[in-house]
N, CA, C and O of each residue as an XYZ file, in Angstrom:
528
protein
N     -25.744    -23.594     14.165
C     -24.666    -23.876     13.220
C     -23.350    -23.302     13.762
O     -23.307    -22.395     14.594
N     -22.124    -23.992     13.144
C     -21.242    -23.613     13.175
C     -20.499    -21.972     13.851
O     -19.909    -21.784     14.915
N     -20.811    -21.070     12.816
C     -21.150    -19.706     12.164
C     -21.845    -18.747     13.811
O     -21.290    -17.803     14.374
N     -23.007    -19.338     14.155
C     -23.716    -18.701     14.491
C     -22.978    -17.946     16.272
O     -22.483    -18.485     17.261
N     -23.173    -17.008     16.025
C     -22.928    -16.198     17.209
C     -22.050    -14.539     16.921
O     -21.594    -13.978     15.924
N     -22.120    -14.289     18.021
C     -21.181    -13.023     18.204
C     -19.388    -12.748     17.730
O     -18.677    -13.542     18.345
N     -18.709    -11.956     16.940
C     -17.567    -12.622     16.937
C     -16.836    -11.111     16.697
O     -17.404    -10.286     15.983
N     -15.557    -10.810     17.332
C     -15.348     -9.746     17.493
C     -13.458     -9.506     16.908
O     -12.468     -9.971     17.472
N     -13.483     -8.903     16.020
C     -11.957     -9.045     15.235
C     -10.849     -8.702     16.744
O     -10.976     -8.030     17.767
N      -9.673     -9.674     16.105
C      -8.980    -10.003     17.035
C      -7.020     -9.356     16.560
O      -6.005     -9.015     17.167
N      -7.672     -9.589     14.572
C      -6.129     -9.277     14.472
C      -6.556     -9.478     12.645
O      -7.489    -10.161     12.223
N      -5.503     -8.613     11.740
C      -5.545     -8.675     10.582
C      -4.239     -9.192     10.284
O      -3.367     -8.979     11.127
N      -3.840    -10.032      8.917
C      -2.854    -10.169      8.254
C      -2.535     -9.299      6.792
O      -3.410     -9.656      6.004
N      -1.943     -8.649      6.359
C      -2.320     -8.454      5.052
C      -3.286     -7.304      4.441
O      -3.321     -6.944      3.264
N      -4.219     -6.713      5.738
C      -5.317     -6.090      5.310
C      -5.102     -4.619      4.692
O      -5.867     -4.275      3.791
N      -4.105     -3.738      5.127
C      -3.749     -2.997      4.342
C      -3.235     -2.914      2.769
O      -3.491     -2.041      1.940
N      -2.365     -4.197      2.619
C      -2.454     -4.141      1.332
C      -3.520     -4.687      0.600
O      -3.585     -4.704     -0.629
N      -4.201     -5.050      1.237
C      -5.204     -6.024      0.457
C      -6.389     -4.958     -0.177
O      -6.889     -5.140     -1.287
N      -6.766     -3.756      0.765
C      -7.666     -2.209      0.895
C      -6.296     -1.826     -0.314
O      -6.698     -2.321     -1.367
N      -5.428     -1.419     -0.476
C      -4.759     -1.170     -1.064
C      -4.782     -1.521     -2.492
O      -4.485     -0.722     -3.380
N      -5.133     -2.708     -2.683
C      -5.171     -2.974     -3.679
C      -6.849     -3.182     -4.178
O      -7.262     -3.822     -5.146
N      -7.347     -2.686     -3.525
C      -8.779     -2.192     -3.727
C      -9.512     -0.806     -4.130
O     -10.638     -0.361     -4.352
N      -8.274     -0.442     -4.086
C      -8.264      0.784     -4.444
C      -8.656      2.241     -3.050
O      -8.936      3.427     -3.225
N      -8.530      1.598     -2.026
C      -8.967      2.579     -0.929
C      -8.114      3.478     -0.516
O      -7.041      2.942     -0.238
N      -8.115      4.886     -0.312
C      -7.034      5.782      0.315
C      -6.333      5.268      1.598
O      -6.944      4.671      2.485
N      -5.117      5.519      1.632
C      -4.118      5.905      2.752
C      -5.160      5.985      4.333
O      -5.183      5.027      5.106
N      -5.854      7.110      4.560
C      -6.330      7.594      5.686
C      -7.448      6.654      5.981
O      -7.635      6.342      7.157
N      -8.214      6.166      5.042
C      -9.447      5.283      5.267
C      -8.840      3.568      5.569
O      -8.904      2.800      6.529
N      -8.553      3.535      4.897
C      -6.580      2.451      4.972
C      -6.515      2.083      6.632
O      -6.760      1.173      7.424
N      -6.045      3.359      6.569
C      -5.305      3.480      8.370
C      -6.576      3.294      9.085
O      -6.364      2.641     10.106
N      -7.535      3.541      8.980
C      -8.991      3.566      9.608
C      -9.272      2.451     10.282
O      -9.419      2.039     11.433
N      -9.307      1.959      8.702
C      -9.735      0.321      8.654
C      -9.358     -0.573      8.941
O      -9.939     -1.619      8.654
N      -8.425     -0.549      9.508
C      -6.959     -1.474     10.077
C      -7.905     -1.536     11.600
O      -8.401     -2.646     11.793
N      -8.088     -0.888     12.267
C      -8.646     -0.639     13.579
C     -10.341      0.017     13.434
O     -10.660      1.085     13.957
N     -11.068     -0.635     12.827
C     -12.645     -1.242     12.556
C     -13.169     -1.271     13.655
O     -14.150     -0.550     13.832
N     -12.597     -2.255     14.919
C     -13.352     -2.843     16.144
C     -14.480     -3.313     15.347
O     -15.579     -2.866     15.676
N     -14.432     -4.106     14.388
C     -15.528     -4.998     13.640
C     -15.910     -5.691     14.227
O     -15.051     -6.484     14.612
N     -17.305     -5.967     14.734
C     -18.031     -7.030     15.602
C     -19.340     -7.525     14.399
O     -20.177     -6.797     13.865
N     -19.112     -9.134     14.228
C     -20.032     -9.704     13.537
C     -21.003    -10.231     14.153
O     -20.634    -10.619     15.262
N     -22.266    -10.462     13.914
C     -23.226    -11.556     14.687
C     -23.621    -12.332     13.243
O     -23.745    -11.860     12.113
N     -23.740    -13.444     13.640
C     -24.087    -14.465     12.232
C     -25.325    -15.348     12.867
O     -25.205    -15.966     13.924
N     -26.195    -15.330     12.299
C     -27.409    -16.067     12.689
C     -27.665    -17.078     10.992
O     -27.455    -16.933      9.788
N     -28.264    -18.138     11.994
C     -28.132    -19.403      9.927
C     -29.390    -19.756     10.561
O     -29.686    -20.055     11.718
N     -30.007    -19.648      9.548
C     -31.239    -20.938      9.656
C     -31.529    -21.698      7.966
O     -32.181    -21.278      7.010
N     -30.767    -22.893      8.144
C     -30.822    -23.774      7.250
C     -29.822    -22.545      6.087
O     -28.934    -21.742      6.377
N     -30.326    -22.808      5.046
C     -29.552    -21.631      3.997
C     -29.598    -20.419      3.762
O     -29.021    -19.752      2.904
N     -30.442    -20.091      4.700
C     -30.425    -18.638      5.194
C     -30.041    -17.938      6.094
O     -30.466    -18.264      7.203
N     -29.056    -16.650      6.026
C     -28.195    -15.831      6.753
C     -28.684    -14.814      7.396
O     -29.624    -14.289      6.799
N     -28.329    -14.215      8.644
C     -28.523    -12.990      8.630
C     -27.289    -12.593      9.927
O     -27.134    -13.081     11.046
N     -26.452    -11.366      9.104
C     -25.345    -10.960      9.358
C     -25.528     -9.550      9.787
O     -25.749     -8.704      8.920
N     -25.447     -9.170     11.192
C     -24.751     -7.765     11.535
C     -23.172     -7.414     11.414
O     -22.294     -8.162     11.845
N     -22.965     -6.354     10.862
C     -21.620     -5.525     11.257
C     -21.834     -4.668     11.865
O     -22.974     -4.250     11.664
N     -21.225     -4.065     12.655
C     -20.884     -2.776     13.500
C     -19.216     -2.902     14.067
O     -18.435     -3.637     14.672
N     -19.336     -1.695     13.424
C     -18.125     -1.094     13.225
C     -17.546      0.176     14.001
O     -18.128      0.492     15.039
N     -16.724      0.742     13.690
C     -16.594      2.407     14.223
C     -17.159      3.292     12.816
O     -17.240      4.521     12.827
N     -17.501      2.507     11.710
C     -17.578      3.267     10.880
C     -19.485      3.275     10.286
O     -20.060      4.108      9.586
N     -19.973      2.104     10.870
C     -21.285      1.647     10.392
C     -21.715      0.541     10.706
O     -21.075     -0.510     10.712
N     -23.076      0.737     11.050
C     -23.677     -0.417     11.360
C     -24.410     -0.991      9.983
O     -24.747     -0.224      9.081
N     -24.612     -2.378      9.926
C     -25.597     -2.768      9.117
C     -25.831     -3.837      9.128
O     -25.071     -4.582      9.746
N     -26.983     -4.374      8.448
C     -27.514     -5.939      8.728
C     -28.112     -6.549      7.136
O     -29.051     -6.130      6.459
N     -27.118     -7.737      6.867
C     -27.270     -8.259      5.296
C     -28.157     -9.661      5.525
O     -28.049    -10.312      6.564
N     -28.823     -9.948      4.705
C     -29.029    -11.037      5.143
C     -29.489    -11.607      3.699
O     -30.017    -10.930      2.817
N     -29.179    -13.001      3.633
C     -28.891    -13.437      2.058
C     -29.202    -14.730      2.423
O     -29.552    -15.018      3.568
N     -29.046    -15.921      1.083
C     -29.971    -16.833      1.069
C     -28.492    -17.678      0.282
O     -28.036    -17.207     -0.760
N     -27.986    -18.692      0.801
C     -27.289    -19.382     -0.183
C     -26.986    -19.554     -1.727
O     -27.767    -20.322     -2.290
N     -26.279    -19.147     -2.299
C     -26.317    -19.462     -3.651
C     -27.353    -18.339     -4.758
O     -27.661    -18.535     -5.933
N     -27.734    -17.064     -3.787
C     -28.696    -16.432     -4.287
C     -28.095    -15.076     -4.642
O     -28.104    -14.308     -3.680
N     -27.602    -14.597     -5.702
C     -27.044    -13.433     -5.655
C     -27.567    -11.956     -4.660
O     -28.765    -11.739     -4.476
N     -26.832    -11.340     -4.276
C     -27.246    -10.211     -3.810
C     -25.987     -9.080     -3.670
O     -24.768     -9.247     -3.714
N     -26.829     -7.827     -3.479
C     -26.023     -6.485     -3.800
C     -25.648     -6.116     -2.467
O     -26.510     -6.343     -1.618
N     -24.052     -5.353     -1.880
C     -23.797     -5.156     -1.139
C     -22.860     -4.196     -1.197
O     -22.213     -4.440     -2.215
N     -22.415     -3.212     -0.656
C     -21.971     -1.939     -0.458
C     -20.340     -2.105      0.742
O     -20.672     -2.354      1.901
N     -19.069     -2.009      0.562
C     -18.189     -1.994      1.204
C     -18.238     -0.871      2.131
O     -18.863      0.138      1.806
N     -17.728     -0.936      3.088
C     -17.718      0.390      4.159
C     -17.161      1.802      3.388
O     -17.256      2.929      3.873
N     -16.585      1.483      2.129
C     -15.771      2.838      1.583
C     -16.750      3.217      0.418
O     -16.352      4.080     -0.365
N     -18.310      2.520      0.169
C     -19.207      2.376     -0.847
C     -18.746      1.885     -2.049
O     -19.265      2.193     -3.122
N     -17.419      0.835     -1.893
C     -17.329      0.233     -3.026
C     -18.948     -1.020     -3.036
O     -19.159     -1.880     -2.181
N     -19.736     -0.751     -4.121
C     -20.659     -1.282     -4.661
C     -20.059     -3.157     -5.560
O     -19.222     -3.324     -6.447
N     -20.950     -4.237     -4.804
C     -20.392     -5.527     -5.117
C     -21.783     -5.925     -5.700
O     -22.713     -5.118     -5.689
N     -21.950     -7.588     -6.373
C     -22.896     -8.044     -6.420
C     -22.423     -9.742     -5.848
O     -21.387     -9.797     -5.186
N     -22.754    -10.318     -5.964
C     -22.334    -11.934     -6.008
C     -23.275    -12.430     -4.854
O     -24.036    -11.782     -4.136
N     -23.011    -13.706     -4.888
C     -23.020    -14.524     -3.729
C     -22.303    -15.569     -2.839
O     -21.193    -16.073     -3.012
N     -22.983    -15.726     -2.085
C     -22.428    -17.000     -0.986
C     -22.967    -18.225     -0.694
O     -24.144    -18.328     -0.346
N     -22.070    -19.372     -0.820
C     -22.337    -21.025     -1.369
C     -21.705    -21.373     -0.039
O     -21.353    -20.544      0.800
N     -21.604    -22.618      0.059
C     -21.271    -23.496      1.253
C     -20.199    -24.687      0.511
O     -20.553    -25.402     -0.426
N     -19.352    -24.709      0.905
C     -18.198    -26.079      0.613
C     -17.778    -26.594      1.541
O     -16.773    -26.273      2.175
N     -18.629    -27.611      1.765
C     -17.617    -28.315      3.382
C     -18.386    -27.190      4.405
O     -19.462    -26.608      4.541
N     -17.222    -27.298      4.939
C     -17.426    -26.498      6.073
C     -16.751    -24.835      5.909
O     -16.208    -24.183      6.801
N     -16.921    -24.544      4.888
C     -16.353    -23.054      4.958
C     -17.845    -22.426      3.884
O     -18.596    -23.119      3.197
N     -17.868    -20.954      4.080
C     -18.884    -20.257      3.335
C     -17.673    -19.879      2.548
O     -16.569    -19.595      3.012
N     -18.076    -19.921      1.136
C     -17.445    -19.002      0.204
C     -18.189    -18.029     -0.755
O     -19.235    -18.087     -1.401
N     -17.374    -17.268     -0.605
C     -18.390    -15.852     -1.859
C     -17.614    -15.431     -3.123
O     -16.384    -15.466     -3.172
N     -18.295    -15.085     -4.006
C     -17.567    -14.673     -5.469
C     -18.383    -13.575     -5.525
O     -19.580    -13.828     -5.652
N     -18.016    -12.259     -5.456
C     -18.652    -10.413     -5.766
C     -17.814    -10.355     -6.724
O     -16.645    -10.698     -6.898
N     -18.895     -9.689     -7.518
C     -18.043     -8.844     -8.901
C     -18.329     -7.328     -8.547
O     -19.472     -6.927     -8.328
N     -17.098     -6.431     -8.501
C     -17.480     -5.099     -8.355
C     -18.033     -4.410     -9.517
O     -17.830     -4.778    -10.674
N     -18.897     -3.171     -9.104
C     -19.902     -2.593    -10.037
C     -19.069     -1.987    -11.131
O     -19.114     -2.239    -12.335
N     -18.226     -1.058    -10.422
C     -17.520     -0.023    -10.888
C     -16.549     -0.233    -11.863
O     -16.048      0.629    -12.585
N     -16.236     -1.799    -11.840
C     -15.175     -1.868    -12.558
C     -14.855     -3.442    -12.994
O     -13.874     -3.693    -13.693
N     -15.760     -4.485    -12.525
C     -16.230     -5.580    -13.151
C     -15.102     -6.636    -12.660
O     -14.992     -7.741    -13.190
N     -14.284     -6.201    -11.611
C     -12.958     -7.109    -11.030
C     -13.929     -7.730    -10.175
O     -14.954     -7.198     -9.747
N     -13.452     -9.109     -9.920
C     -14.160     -9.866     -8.573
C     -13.156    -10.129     -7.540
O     -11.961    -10.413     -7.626
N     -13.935     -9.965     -6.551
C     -13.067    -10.256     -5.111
C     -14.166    -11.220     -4.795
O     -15.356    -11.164     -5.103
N     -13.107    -12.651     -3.700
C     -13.397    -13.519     -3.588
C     -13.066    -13.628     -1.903
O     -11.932    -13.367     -1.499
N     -13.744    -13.881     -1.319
C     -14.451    -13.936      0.501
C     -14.414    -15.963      0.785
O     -14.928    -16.731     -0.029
N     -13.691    -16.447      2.103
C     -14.204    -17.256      2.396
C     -14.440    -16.979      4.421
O     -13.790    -16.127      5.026
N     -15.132    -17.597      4.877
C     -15.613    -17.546      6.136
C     -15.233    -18.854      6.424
O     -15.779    -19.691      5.705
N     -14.360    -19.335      7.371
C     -14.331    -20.704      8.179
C     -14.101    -20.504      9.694
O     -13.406    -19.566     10.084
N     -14.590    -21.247     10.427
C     -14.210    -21.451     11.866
C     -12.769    -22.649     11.641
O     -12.778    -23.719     11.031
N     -11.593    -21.961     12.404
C     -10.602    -22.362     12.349
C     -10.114    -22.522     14.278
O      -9.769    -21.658     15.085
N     -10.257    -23.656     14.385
C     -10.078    -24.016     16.275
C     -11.527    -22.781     16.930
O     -12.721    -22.911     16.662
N     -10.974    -21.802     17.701
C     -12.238    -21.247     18.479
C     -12.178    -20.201     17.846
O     -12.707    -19.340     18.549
N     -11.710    -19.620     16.576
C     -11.902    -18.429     15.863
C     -12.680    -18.923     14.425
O     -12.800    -19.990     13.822
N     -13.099    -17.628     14.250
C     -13.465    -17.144     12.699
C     -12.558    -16.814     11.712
O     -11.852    -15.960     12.247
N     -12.143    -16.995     10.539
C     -11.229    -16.815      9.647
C     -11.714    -16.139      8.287
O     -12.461    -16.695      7.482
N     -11.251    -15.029      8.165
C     -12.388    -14.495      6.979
C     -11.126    -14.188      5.743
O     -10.188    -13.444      6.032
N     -11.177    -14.544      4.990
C     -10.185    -14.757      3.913
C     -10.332    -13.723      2.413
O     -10.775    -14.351      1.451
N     -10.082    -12.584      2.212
C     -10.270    -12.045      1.026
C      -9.285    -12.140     -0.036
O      -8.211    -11.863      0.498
N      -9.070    -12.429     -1.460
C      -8.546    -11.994     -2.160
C      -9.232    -11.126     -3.276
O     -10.446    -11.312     -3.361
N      -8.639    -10.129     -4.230
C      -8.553     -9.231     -4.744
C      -7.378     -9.112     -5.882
O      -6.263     -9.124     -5.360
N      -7.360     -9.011     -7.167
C      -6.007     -9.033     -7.627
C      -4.852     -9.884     -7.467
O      -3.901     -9.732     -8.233
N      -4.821    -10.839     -6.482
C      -3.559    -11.339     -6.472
C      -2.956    -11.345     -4.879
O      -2.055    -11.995     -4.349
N      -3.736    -10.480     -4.460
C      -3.165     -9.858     -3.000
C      -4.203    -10.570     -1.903
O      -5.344    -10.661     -2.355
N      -4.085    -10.936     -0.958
C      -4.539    -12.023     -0.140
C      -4.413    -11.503      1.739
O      -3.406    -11.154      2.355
N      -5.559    -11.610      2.132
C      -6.003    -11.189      3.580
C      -6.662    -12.133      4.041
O      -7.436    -12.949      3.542
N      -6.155    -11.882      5.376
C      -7.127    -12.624      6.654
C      -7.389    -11.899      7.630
O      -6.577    -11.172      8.202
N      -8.600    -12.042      7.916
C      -8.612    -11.421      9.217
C      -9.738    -12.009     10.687
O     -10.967    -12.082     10.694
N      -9.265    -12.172     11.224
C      -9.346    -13.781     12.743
C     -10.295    -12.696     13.615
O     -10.033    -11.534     13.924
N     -11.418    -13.450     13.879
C     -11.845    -12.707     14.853
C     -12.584    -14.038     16.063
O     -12.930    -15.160     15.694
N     -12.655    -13.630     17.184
C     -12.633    -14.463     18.479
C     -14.052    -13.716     18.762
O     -14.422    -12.569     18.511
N     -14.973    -15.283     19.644
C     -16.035    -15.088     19.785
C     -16.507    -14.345     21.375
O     -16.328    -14.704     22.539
N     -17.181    -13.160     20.750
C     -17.247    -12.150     21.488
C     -18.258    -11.397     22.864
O     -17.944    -10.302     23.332
């Protein structure tokens, strides 16, 4: 599929305010800006399985289309939701635990990059990563 392979962040738009308006500190903020986030995405049919590794954590999610599941932000903000397919982009709807706001995720391949799209409140990120 599409999706599937190695993909290694290249550049953020927005991402500080976007953590910002997520409620994340200043220093973790500054952190997170410079992640060296490397994804691997493996699909088989409607099923996912996603590594991150980071400078901050490794981990491996792996979820089922349209099937809710629980997931943990690098700062332990606690989410639930899931991820659907439209076209050609993955989209996700998480409702956070803590406080019942949803942030909304889309994933598209845009030319030879990845495009990962968050909003939150009103406030809106991208962040492009090139296959790695």
């Amino acid at each position: 599929m599409a999706f599937d392979g190695t993909w290694k962040i290249d550049r953020n738009e927005n991402y500080e305010k976007f953590m910002e308006a997520m409620g994340i500190g200043m220093m973790k903020r500054k952190l997170g800006a410079h992640d060296n986030l490397k994804i691997t995405i493996q699909q088989n049919g409607d099923k996912f399985n996603v590594k991150e590794a980071s400078n901050f954590r490794n981990i491996e999610i792996e979820f089922t289309l349209g099937v809710n599941f629980e997931y943990s932000l690098a700062d332990g903000t606690e989410l639930s939701g899931a991820w659907t397919q439209e076209g050609n982009k993955l989209v996700a709807t998480f409702t956070r635990k803590d406080n019942g706001k949803v942030l909304k995720a889309t994933r598209e391949i845009v030319g030879d990059e990845l495009v990962q799209t968050y909003v939150y409140e009103g406030v809106e990120s991208k962040r492009y990563f090139k296959r790695g």
